[in-house]
N, CA, C and O atoms as a GROMACS GRO file, in nm:
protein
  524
    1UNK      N    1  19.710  27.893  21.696
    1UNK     CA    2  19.683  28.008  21.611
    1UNK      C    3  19.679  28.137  21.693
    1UNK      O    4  19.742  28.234  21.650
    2UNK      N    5  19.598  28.150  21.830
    2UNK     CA    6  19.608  28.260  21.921
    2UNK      C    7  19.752  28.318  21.964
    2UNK      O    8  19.785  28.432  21.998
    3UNK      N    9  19.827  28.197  21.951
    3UNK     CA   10  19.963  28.214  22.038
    3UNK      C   11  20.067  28.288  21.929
    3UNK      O   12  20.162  28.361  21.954
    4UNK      N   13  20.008  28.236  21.779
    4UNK     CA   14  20.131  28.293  21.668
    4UNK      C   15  20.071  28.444  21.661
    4UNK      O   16  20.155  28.531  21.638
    5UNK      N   17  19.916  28.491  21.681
    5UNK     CA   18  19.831  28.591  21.674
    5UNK      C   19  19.959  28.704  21.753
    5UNK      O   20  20.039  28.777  21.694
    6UNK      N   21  19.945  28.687  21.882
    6UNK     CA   22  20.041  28.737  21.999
    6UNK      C   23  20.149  28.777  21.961
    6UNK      O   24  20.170  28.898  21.976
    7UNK      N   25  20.255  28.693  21.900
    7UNK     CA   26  20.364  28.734  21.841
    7UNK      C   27  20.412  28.811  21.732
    7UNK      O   28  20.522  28.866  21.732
    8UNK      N   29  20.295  28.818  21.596
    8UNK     CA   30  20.244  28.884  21.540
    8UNK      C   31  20.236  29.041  21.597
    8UNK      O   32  20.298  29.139  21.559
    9UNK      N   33  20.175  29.033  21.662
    9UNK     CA   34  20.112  29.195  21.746
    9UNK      C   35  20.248  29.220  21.836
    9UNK      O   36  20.286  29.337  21.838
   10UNK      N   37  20.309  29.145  21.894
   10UNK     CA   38  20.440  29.221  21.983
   10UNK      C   39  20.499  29.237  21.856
   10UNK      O   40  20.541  29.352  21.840
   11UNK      N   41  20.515  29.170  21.771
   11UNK     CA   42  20.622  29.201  21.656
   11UNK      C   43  20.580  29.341  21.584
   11UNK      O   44  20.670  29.417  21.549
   12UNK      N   45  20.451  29.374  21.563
   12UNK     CA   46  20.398  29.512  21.516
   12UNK      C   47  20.412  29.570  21.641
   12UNK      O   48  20.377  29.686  21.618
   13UNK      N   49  20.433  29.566  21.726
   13UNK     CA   50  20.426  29.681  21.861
   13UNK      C   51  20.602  29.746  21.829
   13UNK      O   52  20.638  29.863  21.823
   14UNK      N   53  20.678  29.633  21.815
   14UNK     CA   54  20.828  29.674  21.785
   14UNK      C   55  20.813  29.724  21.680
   14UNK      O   56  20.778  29.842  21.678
   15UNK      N   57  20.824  29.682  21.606
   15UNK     CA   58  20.784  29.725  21.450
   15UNK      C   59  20.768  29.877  21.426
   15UNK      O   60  20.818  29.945  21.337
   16UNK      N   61  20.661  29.924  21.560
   16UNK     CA   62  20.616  30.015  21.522
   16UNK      C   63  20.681  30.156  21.600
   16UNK      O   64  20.687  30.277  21.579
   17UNK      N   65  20.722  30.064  21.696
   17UNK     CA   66  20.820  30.167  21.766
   17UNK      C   67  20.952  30.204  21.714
   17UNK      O   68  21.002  30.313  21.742
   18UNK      N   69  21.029  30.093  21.618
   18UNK     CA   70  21.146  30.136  21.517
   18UNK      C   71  21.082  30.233  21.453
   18UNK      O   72  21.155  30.332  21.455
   19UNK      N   73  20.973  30.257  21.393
   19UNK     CA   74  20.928  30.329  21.249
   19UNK      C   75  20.946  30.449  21.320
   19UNK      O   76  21.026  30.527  21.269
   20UNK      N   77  20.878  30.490  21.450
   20UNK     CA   78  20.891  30.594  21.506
   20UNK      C   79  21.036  30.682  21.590
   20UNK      O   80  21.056  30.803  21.604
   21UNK      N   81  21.100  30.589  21.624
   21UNK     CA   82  21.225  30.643  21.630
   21UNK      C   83  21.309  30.670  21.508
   21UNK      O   84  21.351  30.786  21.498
   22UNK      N   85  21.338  30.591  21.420
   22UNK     CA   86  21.357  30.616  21.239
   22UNK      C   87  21.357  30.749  21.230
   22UNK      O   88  21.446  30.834  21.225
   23UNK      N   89  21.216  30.753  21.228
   23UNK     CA   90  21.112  30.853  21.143
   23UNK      C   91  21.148  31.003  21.251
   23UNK      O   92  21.129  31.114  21.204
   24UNK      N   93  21.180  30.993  21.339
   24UNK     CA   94  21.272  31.087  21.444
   24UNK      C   95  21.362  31.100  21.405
   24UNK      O   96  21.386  31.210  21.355
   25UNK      N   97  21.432  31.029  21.404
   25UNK     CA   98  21.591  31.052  21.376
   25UNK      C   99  21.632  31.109  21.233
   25UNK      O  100  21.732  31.178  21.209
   26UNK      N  101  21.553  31.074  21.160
   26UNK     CA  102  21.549  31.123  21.016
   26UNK      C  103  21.506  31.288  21.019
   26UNK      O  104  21.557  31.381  20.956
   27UNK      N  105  21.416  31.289  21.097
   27UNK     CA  106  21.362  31.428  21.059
   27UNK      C  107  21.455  31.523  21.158
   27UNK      O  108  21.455  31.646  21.153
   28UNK      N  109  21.521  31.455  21.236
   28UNK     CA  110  21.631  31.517  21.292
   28UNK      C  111  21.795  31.588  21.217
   28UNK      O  112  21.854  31.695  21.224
   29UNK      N  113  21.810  31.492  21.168
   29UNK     CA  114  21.925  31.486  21.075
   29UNK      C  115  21.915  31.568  20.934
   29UNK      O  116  22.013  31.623  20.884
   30UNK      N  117  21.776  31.570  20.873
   30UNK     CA  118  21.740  31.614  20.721
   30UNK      C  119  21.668  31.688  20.731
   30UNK      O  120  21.648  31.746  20.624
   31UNK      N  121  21.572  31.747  20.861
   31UNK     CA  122  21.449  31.790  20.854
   31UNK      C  123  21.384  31.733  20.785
   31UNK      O  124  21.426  31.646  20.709
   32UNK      N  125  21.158  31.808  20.806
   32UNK     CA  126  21.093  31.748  20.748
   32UNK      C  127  21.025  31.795  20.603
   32UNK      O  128  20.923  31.748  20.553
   33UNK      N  129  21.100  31.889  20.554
   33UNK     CA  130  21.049  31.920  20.406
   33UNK      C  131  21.061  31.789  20.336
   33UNK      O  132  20.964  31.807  20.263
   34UNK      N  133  21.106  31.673  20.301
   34UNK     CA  134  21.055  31.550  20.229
   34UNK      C  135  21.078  31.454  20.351
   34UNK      O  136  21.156  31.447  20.447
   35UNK      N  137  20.964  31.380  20.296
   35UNK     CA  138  20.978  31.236  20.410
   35UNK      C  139  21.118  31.184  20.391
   35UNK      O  140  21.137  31.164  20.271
   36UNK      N  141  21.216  31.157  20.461
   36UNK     CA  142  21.303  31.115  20.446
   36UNK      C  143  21.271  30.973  20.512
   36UNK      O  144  21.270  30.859  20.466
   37UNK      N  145  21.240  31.036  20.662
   37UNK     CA  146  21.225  30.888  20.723
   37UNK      C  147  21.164  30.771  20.640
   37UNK      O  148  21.231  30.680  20.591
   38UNK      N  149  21.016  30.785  20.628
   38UNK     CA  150  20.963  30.754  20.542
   38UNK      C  151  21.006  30.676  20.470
   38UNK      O  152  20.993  30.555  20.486
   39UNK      N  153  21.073  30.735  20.363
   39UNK     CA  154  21.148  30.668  20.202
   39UNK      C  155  21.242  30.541  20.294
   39UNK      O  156  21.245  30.422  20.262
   40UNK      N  157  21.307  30.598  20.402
   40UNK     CA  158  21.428  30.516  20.486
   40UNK      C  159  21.356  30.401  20.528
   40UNK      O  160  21.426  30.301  20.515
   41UNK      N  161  21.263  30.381  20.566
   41UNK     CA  162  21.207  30.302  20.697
   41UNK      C  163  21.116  30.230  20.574
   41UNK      O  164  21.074  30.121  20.616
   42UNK      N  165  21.083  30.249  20.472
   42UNK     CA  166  21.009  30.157  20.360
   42UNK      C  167  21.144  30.075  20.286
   42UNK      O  168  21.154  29.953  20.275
   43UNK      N  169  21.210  30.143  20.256
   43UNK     CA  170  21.354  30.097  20.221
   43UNK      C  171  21.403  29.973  20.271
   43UNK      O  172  21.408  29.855  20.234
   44UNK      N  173  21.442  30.052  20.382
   44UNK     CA  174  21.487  29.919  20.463
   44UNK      C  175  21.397  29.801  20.517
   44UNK      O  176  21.449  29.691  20.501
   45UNK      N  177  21.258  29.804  20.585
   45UNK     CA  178  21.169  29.730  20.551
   45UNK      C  179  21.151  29.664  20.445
   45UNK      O  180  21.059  29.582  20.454
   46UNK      N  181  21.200  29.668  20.352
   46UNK     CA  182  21.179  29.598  20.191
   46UNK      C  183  21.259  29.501  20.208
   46UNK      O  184  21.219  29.384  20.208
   47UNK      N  185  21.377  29.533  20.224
   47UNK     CA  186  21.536  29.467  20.249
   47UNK      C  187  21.506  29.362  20.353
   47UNK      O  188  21.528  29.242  20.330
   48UNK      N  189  21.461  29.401  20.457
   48UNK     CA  190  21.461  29.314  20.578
   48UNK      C  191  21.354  29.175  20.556
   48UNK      O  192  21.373  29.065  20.609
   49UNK      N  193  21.240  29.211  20.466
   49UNK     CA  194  21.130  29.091  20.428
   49UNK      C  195  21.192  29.051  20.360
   49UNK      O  196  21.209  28.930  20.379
   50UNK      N  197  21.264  29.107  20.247
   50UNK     CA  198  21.309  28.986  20.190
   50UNK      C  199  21.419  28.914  20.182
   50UNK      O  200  21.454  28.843  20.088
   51UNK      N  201  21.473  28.934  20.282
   51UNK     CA  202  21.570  28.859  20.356
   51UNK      C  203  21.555  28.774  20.455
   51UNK      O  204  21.630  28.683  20.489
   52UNK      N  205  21.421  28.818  20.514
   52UNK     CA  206  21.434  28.675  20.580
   52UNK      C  207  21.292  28.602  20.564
   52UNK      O  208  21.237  28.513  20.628
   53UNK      N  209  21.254  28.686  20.439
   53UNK     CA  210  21.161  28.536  20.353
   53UNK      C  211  21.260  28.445  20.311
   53UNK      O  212  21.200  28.339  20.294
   54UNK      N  213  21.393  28.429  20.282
   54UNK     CA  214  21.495  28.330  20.206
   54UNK      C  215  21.531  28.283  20.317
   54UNK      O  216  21.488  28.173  20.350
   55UNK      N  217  21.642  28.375  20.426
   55UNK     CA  218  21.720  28.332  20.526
   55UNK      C  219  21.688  28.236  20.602
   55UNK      O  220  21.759  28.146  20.648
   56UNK      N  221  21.540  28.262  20.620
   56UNK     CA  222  21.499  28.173  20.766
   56UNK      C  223  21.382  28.076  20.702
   56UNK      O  224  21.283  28.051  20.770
   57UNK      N  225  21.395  28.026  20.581
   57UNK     CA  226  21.337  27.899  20.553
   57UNK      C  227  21.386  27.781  20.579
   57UNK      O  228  21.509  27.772  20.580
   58UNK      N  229  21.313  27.676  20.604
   58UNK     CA  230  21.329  27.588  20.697
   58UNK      C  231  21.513  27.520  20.673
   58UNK      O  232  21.595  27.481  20.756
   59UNK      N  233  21.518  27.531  20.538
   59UNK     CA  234  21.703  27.501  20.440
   59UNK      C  235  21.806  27.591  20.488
   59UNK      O  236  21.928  27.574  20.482
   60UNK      N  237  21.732  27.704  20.542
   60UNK     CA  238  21.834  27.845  20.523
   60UNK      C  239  21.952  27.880  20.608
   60UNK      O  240  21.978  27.795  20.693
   61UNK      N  241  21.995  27.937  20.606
   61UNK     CA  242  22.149  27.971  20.720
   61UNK      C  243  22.083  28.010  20.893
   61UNK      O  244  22.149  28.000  20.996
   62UNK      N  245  21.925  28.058  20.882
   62UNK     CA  246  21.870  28.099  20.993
   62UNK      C  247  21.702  28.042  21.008
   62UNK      O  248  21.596  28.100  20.986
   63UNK      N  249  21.732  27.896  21.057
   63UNK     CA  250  21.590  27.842  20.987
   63UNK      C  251  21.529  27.872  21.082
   63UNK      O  252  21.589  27.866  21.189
   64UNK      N  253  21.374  27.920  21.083
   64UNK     CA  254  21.282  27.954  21.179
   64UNK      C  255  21.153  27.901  21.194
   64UNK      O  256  21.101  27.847  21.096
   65UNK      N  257  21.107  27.906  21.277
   65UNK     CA  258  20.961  27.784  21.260
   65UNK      C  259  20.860  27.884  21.228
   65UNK      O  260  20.856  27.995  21.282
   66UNK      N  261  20.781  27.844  21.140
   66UNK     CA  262  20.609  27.962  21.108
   66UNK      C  263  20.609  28.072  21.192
   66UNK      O  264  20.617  28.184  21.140
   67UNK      N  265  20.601  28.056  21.348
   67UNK     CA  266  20.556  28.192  21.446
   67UNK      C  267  20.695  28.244  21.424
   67UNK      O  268  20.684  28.366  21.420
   68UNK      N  269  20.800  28.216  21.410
   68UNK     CA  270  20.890  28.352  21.439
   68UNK      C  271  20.893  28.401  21.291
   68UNK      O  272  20.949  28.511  21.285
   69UNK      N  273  20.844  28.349  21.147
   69UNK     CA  274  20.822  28.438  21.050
   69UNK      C  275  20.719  28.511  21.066
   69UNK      O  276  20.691  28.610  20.999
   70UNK      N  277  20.650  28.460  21.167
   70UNK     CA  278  20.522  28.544  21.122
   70UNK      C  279  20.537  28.656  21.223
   70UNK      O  280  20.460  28.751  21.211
   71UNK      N  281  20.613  28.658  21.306
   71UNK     CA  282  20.661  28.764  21.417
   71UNK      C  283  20.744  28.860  21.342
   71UNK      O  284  20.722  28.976  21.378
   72UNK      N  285  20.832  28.849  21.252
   72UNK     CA  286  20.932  28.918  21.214
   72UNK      C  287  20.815  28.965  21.042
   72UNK      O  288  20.765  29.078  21.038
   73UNK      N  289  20.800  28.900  20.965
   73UNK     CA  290  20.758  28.927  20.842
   73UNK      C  291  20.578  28.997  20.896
   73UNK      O  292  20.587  29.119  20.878
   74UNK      N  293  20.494  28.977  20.927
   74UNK     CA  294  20.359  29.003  20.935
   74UNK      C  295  20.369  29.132  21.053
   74UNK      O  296  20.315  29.242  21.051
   75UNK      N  297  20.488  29.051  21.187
   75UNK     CA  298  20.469  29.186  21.266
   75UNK      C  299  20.541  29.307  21.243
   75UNK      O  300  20.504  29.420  21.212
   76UNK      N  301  20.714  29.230  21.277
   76UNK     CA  302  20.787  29.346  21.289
   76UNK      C  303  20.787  29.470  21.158
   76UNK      O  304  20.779  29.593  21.164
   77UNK      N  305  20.802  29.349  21.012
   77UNK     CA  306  20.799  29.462  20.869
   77UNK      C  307  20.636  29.511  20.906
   77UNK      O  308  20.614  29.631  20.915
   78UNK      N  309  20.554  29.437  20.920
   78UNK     CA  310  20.430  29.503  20.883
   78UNK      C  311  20.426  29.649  21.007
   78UNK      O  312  20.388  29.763  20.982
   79UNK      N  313  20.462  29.611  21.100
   79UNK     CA  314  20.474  29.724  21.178
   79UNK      C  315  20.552  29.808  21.146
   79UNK      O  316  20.515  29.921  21.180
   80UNK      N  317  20.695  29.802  21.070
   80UNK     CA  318  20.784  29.929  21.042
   80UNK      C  319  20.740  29.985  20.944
   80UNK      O  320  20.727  30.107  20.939
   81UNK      N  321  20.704  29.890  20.831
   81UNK     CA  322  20.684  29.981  20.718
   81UNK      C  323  20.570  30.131  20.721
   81UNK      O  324  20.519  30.172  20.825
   82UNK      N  325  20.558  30.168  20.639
   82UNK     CA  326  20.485  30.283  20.671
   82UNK      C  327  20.415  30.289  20.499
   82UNK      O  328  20.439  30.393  20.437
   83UNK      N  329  20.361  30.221  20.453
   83UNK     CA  330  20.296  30.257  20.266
   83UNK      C  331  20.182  30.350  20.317
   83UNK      O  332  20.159  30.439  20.235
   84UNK      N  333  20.094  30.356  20.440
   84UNK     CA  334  20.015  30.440  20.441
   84UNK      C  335  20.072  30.593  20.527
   84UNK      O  336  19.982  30.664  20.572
   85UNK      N  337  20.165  30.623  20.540
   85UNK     CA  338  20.233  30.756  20.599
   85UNK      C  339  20.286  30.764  20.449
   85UNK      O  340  20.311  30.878  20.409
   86UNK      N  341  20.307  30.662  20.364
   86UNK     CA  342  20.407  30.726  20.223
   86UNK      C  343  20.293  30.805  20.149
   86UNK      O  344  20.303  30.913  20.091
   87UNK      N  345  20.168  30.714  20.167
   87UNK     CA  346  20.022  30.789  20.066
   87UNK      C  347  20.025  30.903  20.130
   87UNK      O  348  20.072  30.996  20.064
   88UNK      N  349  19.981  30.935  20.268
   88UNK     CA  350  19.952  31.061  20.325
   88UNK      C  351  20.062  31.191  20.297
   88UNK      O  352  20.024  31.308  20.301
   89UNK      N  353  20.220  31.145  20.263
   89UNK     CA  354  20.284  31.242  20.280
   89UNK      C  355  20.311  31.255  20.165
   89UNK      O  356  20.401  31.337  20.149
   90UNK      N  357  20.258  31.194  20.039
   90UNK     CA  358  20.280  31.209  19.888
   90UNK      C  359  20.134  31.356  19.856
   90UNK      O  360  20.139  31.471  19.812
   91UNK      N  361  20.007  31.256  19.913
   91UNK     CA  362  19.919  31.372  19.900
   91UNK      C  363  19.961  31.487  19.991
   91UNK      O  364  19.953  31.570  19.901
   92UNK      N  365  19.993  31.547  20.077
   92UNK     CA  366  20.044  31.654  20.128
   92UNK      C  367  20.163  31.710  19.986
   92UNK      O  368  20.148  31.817  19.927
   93UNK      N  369  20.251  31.630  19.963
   93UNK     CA  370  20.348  31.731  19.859
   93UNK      C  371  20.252  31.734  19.722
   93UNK      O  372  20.290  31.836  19.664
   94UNK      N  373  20.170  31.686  19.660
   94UNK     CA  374  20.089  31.693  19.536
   94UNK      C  375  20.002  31.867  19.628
   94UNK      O  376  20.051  31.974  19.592
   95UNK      N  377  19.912  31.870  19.709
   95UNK     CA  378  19.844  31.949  19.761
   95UNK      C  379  19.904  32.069  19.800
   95UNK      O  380  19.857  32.159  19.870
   96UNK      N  381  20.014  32.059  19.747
   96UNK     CA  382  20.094  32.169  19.817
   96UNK      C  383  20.146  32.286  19.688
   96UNK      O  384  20.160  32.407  19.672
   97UNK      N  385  20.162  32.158  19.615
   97UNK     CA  386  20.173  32.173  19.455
   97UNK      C  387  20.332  32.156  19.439
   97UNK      O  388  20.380  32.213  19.342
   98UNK      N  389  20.425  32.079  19.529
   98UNK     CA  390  20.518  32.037  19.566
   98UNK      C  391  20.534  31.864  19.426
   98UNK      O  392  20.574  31.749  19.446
   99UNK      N  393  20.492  31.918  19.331
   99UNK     CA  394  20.498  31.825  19.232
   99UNK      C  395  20.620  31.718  19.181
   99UNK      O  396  20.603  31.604  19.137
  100UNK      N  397  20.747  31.790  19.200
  100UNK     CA  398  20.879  31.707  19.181
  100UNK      C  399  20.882  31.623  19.300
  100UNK      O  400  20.896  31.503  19.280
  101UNK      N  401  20.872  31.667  19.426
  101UNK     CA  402  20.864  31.598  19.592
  101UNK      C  403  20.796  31.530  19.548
  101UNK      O  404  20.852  31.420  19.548
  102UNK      N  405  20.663  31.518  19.489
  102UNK     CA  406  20.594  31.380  19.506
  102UNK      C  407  20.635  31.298  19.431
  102UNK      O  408  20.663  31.191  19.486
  103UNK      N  409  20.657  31.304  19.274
  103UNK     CA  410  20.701  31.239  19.230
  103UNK      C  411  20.847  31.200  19.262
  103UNK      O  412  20.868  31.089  19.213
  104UNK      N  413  20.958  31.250  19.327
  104UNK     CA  414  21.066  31.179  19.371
  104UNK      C  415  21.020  31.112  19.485
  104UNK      O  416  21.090  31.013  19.505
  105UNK      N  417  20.906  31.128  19.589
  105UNK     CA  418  20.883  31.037  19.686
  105UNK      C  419  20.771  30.880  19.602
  105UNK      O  420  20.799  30.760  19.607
  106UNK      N  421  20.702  30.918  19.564
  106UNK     CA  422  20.665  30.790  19.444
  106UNK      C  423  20.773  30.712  19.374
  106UNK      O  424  20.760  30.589  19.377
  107UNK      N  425  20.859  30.752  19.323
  107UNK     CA  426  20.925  30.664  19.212
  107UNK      C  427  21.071  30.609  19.355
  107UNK      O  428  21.118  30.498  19.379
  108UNK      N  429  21.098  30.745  19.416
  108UNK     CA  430  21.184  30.681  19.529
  108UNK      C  431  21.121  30.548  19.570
  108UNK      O  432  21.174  30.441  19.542
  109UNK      N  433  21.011  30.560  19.635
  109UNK     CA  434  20.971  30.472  19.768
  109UNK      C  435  20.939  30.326  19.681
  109UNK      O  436  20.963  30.215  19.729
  110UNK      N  437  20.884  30.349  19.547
  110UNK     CA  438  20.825  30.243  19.438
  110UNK      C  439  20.996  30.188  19.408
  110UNK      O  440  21.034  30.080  19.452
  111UNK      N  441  21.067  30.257  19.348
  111UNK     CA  442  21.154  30.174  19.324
  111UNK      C  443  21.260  30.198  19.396
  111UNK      O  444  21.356  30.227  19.325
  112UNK      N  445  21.282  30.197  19.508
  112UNK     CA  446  21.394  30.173  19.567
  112UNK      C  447  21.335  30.067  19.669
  112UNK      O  448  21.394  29.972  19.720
  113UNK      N  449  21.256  30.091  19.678
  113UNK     CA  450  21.193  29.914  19.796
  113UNK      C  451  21.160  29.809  19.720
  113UNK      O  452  21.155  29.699  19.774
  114UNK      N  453  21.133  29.820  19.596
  114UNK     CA  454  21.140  29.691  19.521
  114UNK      C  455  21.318  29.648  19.489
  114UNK      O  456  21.377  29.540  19.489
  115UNK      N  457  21.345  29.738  19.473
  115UNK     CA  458  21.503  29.723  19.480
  115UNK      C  459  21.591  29.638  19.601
  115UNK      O  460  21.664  29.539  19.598
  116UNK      N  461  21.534  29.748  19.732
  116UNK     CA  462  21.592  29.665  19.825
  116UNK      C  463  21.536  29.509  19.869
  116UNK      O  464  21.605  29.441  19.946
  117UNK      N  465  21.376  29.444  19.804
  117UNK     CA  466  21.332  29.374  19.851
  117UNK      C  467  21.420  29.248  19.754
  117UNK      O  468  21.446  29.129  19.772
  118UNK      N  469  21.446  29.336  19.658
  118UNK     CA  470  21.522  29.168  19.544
  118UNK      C  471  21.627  29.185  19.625
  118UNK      O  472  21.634  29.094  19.708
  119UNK      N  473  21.740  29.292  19.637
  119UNK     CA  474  21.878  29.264  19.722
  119UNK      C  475  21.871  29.222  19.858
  119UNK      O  476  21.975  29.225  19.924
  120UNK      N  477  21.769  29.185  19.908
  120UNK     CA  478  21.780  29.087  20.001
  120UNK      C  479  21.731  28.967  20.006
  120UNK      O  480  21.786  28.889  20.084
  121UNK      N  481  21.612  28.918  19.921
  121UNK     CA  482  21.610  28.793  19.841
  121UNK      C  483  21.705  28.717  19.809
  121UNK      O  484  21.729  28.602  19.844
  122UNK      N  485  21.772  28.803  19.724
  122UNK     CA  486  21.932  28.729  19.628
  122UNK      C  487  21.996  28.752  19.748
  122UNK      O  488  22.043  28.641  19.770
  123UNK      N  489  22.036  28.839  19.861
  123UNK     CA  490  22.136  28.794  19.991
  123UNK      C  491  22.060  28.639  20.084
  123UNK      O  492  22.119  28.553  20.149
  124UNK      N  493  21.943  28.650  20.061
  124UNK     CA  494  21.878  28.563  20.133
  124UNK      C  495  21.943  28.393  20.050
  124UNK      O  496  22.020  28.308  20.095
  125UNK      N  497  21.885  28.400  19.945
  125UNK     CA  498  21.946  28.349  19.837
  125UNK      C  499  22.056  28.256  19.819
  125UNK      O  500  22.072  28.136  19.794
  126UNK      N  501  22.139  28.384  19.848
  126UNK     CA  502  22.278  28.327  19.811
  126UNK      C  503  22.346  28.273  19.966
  126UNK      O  504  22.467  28.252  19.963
  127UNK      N  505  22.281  28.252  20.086
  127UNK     CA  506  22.332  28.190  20.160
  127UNK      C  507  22.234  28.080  20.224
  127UNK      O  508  22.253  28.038  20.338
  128UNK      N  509  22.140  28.042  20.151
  128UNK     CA  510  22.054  27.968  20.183
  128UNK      C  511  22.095  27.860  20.077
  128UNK      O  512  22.092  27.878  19.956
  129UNK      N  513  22.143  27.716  20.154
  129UNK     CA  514  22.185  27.586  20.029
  129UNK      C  515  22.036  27.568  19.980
  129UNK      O  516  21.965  27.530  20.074
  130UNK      N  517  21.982  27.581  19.886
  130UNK     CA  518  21.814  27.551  19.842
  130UNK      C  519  21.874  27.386  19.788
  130UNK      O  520  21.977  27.352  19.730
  131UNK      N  521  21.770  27.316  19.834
  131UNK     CA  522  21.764  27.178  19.798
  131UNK      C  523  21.674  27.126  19.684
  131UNK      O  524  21.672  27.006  19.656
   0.00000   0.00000   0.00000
């Protein structure tokens, strides 16, 4: 349990260092009047769990044993994602009185990561023989 603990935490250490280069590069490219990164790096985090919640079950095209899900799903997504930089930078555009920004960063981040989390399910899915 200590040893999957470990992998877990390097996997959020990466995790967390993608979010921050992302979250650079985004505000590079778009500037930071809306979270772009943000919306990007929840996005794709969505996509990536649920892809290899399917992919890498024990049936799947990339089968993985417990610690490397729990390295990739608990660390690496839990480390990229960002739902608490999405709260903080939603209340900043509400407080600002930036009212359309928040609500396009709400309904963005709400439904486009539930979005990407089924399109990688069903990719997960569809190349995993389920028995």
């Amino acid at each position: 349990m200590f040893l999957v603990s470990l992998w877990v935490g390097l996997g959020g250490a990466i995790g967390s260092m993608a979010r921050y280069w992302t979250a650079l590069g985004a505000a590079r490219l778009w500037g930071e009047a809306f979270p772009w990164g943000t919306l990007i790096i929840n996005v794709l985090g969505s996509f990536i769990i649920g892809f290899i919640a399917t992919g890498t079950l024990p049936h799947g095209p990339v089968p993985a044993p417990p610690a490397m899900r729990a390295f990739l799903m608990a660390g690496f997504c839990g480390g990229y994602t960002t739902f608490s930089a999405f709260s903080l930078q939603t209340w900043d555009l509400l407080r600002v009185g930036n009212y359309p920004g928040a609500l396009a960063n709400i309904a963005g981040s709400v439904l486009l990561c539930l979005l990407a989390t089924i399109c990688g399910y069903w990719l997960g899915a569809r190349i995993t023989p389920f028995r």
